[in-house]
SEVEXGU-110256 format. One record per residue (C-alpha): x, y, z; residue in one letter. Coordinates in steps of 0.25 Angstrom, whole numbers, plus 5000, padded with zeros to 4 digits. Layout:
SEVEXGU-110256
XYZA/...
END
This chain:
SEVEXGU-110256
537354265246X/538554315254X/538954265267X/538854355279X/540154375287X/539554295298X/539554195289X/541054225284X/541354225298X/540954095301X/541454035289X/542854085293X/542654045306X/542153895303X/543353875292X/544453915301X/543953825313X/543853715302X/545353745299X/545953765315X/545153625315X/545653565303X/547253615306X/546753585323X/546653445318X/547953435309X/548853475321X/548053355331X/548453275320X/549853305319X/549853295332X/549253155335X/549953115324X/551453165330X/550953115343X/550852965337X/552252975331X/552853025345X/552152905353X/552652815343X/554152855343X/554152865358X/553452715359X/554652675348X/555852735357X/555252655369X/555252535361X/556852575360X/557052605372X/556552465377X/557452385364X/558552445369X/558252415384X/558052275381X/559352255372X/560152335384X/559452235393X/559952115384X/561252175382X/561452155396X/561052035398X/562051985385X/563252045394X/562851975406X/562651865400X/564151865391X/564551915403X/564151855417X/564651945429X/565651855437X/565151825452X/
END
């Protein structure tokens, strides 16, 4: 028995919305995924940012204390 072309038709239409789907997902996935690795290198420059505030912040202090400011 052949297929009608209504049937044709919605063959068509069921495995192109199954393939926008599929490759829909893909790009969430990438996306997610890019998201994660942007977080995490944004969290490990504030970590940075902090290590090197606190060894400025003992730096200081090392002066001050080889060198006591005269009254």
């Amino acid at each position: 028995m052949a297929l009608s072309r209504r049937e044709i038709a919605k063959d068509v239409l069921q495995q192109s919305t199954e393939a926008a789907i599929g490759s829909a997902g893909h790009v969430v996935a990438i996306l997610f995924e890019t998201a994660r690795k942007i977080t995490t290198e944004i969290g490990a420059f504030g970590t940075e940012i902090f290590e090197i505030a606190e060894a400025s912040k003992r730096a200081g202090q090392d002066v001050e204390d080889t060198h006591p400011a005269a009254d």
